[in-house]
RONURO-450065 format. One record per atom (N, C-alpha, C, CB): x negated, z, y. Coordinates in steps of 0.001 Angstrom, whole numbers, padded with zeros to 6 digits, always signed. Atoms other than C-alpha are relative to their C-alpha. Glycine has a CB too. Layout:
# residues N
XZY ...
***
This chain:
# residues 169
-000849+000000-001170 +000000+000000+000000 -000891+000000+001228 +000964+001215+000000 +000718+001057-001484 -001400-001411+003330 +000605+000975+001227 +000865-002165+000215 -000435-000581-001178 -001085+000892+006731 +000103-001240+001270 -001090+001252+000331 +000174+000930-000842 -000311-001528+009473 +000271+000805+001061 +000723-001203-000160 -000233-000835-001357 -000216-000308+013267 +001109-001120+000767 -001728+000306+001049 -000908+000924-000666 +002659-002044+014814 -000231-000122+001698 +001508+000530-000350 +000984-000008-001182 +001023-003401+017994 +001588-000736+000694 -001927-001089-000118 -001211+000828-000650 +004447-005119+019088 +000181+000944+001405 +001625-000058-001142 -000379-000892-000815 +005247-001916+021514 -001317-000604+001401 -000089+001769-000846 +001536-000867-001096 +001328-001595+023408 +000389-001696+000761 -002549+000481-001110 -000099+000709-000828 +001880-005589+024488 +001271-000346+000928 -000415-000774-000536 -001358+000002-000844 +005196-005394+025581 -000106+001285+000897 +001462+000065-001023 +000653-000606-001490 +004199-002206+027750 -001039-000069+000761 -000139+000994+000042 +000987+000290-001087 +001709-003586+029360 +000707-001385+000817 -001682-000335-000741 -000188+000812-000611 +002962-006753+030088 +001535+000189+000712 -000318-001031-000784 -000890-000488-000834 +006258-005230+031096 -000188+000714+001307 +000582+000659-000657 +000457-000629-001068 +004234-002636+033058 -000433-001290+001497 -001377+000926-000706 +000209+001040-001535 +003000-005715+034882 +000757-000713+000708 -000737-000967-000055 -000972+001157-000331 +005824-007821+035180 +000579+000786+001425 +001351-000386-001417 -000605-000736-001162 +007236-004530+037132 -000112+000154+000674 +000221+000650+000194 +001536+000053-001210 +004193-004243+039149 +000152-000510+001015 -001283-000769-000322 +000095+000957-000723 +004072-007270+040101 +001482-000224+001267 -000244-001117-001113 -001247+000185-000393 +007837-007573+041148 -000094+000839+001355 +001098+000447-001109 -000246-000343-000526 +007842-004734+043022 -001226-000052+000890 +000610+000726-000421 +000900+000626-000989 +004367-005371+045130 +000745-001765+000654 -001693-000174-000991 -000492+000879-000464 +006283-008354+045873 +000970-000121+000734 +000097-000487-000596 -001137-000684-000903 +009236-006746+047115 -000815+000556+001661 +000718+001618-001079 +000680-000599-001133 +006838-004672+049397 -000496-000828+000864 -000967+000772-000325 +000507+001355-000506 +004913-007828+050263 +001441-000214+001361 -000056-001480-001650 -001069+001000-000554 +008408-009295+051565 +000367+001061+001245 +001478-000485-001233 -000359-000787-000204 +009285-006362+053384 -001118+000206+001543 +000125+000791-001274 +000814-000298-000950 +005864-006202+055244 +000076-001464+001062 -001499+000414-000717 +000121+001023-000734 +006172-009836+056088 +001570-000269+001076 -000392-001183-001120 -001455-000042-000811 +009992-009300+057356 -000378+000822+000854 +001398+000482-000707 +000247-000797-001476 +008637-006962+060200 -001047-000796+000451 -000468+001719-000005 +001050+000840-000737 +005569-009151+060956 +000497-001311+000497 -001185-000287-000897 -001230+001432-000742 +008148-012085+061593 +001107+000714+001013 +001254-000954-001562 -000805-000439-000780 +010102-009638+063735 -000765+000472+001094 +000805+000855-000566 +000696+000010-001145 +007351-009091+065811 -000028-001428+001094 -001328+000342-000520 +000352+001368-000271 +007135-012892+066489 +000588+000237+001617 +000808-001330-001140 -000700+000411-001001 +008082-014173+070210 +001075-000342-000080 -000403-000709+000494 -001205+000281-000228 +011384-015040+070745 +001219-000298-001092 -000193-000925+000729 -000776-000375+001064 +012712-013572+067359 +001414+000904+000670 -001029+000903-001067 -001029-001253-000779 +015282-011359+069656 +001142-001520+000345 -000976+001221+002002 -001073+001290-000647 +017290-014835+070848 +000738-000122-001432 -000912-001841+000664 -001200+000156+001018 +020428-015665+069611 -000343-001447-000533 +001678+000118+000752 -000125+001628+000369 +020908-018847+067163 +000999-000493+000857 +000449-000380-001585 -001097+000785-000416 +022867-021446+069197 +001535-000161-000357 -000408-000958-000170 -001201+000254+000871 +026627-020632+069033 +000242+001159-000833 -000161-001231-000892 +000075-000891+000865 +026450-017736+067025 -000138+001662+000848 -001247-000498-000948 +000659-001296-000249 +025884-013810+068092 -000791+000642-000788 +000742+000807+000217 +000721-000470+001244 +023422-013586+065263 -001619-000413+000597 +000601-000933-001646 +001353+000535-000416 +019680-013304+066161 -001225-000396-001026 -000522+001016+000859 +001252+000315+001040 +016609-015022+064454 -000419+001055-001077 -001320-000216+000838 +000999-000576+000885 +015413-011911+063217 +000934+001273-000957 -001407+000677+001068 -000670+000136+000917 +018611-011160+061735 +000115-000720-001330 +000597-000147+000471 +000097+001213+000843 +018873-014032+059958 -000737+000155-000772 -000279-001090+000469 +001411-000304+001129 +015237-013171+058574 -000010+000697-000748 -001121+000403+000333 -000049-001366+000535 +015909-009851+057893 +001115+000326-001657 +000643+000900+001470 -000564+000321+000603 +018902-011139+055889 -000208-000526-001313 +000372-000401+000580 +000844+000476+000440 +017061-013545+054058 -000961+000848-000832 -000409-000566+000885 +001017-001042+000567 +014044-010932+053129 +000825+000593-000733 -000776+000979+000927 -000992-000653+000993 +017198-008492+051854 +000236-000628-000946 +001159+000299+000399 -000504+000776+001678 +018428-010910+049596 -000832-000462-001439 +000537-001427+000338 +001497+000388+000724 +015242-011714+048317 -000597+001437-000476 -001241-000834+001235 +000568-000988+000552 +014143-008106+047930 +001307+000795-001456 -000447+001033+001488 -000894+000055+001011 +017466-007583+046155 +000012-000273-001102 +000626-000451+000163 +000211+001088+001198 +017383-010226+043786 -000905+000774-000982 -000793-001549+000520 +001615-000666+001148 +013604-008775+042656 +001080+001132-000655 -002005+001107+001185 -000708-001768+000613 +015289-005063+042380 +000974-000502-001459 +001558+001021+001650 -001296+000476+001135 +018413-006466+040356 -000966-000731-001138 +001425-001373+000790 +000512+000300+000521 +015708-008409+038519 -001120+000693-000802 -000037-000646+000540 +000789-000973+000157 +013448-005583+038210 +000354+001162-001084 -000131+000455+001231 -000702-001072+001043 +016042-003126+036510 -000006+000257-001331 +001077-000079+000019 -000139-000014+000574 +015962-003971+033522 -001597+000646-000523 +000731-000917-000108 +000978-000241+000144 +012133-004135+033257 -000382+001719+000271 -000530-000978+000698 +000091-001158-000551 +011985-000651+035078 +000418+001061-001004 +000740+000004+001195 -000466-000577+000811 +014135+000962+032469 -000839-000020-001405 +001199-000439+000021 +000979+000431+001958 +012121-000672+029077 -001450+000703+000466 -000458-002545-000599 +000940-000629+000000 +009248+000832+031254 -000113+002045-000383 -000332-000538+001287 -000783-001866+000237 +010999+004453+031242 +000007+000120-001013 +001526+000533+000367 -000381-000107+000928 +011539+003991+028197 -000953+000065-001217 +000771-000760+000057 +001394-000011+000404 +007911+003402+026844 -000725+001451+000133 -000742-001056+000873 +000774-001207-000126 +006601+006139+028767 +000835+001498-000064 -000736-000156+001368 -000326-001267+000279 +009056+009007+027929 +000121+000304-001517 +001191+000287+000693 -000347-000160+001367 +008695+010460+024582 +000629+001244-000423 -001094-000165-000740 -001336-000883+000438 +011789+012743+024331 +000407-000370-001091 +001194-000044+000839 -000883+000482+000967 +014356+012723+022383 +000707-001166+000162 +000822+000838-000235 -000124+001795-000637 +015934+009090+021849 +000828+000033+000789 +000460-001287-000934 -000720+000306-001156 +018986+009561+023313 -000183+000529+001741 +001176+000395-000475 +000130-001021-002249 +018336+012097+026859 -001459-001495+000065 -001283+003296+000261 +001155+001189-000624 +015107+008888+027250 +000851-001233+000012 -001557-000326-001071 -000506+000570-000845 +017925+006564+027053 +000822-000308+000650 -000093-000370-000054 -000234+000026-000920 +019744+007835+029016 -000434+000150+001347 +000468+000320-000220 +000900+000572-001051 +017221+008276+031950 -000346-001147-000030 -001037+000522+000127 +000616+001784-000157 +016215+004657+031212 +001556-000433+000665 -000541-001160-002043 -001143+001098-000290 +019652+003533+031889 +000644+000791+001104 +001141-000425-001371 +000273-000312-001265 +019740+005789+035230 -000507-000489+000727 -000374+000699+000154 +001219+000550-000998 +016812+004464+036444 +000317-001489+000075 -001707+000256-000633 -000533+001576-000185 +018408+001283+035779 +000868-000392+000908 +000625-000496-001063 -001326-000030-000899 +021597+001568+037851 -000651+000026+001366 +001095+001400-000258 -000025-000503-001319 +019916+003550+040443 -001132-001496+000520 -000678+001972+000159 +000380+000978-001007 +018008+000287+041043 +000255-001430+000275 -001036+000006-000039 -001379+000703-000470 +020561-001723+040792 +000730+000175+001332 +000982+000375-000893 -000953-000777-001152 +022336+000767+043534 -001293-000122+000926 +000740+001891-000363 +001303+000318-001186 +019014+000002+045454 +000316-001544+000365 -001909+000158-000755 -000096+001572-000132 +019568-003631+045308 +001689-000340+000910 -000052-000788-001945 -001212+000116-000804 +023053-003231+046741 +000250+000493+001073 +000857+000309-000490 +000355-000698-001404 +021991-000779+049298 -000528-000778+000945 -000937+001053-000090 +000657+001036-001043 +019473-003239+050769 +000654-001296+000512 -001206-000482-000576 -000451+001388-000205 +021672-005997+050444 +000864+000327+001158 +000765-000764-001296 -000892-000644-000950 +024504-004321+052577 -001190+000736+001279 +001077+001291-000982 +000599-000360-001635 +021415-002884+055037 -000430-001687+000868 -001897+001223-000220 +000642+001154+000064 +020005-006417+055095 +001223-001396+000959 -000328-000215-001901 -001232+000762-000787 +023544-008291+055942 +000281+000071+000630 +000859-000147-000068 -001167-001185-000519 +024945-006242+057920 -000037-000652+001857 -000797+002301-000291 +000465+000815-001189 +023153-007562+061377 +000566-001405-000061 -001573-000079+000059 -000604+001169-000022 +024530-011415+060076 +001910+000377+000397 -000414-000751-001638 -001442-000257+000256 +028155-010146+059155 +000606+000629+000972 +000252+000713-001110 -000821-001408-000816 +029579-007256+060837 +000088-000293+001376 -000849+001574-000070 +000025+000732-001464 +028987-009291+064419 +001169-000649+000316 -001064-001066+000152 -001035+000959-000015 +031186-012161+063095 +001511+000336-000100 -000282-000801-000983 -001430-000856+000296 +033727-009476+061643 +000777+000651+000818 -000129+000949-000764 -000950-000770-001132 +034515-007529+064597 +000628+000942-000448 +001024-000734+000646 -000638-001218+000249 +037208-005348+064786 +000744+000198-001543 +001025+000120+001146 +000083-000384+000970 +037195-006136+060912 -001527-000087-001152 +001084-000541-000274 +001477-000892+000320 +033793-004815+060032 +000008+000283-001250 -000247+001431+000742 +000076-001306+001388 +035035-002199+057481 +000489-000765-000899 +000996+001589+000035 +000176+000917+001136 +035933-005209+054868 -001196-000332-000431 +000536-001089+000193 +001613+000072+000733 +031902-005939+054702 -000256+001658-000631 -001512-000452+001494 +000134-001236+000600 +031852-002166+054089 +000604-000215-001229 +000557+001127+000742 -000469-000678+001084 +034023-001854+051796 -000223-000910-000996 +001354+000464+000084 -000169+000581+000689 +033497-005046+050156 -001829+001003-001055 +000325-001710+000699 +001266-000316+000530 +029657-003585+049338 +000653+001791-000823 -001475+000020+001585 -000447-001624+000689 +031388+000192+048579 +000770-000233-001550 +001398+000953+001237 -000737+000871+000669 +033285-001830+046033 -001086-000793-001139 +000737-000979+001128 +001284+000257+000882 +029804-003194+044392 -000716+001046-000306 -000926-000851+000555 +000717-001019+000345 +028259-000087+044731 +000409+001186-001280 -000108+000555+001234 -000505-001195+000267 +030871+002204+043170 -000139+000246-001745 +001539+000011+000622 +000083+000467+001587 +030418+000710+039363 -001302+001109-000221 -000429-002060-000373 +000664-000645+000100 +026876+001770+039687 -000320+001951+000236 -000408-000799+000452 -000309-001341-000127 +027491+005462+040821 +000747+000486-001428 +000922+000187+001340 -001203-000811+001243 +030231+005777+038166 -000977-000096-001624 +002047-001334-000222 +000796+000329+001407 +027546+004732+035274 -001085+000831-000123 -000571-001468-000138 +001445-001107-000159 +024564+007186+036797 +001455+001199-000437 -001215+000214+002275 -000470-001683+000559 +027163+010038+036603 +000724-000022-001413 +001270+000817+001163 -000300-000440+001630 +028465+009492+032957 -001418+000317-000267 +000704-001315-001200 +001111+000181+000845 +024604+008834+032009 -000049+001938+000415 -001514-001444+000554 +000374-001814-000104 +024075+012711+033878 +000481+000821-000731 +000350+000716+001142 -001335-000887+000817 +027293+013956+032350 -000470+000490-001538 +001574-001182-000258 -000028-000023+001941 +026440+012907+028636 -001801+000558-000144 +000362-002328-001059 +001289-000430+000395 +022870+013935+029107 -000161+001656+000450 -001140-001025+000736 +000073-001007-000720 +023542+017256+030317 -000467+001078-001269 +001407+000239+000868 +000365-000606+000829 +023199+018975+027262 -000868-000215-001079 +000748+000271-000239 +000739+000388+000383 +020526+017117+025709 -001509+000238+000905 +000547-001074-000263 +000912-000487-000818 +018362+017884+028892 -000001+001396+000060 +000130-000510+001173 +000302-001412-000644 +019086+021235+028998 -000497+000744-001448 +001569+000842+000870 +001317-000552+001089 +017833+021753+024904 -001036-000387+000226 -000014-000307-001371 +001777-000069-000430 +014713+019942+025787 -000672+000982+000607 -000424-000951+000907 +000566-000651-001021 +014321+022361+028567 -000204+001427-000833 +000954-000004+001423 -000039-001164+000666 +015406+025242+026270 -001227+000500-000725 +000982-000103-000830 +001002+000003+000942 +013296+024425+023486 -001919-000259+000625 +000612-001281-001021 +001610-000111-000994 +010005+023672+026231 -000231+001274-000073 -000047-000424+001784 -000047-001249-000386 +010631+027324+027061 -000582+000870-000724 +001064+000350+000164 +000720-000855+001338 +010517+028583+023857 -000878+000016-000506 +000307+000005-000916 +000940-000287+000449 +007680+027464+022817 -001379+000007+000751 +000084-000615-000888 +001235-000391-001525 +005617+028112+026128 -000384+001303-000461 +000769+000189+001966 +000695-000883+000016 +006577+031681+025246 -000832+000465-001743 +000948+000948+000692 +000645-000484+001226 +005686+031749+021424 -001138+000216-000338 +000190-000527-000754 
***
């Protein structure tokens, strides 16, 4: 009988680790270059016709784009959580699939900070439809972090138990 080391895991966390890396230095990237384009000259002027300014528009743009990554990111982010916690299976995945939502609920946050300068101009004295339409995307994700807390509540709190116990043994 033959011991084999199942190497499938070590390249898929690394190259996940990077994929995530990468993503999110890219996010940051976008982020640094959306204020260095808001420095620009005559980023403050309106587009022609519009009450929306250039560096709206940009800022818009960058959001959607940092979005996208995040929402694209989630999944990766979670299979990384999920590598590096070695709990018990289920309380690891359920933090993996926290950490998933909540950056999901990041990706919808930015998108709604990101719009908000295009939209909410054009909307006027109906504004609170871009609100609510984003409160309305957001609320899925909230409702999926607090089951994951709910159902992990007593799976986190034997880990914690059993840490305890054998700190003092």
């Amino acid at each position: 009988m033959s011991i084999t080391r199942d190497d499938s895991t070590e390249p898929m966390g690394q190259d996940t680790a990077r994929s995530v890396s990468k993503l999110l230095v890219a996010a940051l990237s976008l982020i640094g270059l959306a204020f260095l384009v808001s420095l620009l000259p005559g980023i403050e002027r309106l587009l022609p016709g519009t009450s929306v300014t250039l560096v709206a528009l940009t800022g818009a743009v960058a959001s959607l784009v940092v979005a996208g990554i995040l929402l694209y990111a989630a999944s990766g982010l979670a299979a990384l959580v999920r590598l590096l916690l070695d709990g018990p299976k289920p309380l690891d995945e359920h933090v993996a699939s926290i950490v998933h939502w909540l950056v999901v609920l990041a990706a919808v946050l930015v998108a709604h900070w990101g719009l908000a300068p295009v939209f909410v101009p054009a909307l006027g004295e109906v504004a609170w439809i871009y609100d609510a339409a984003f409160l309305l995307l957001a609320l899925p994700s909230i409702g999926v972090i607090a089951a994951r807390l709910y159902v992990s509540l007593d799976p986190a709190a034997e880990e914690v138990a059993d840490s305890l116990a054998q700190g003092e043994a």
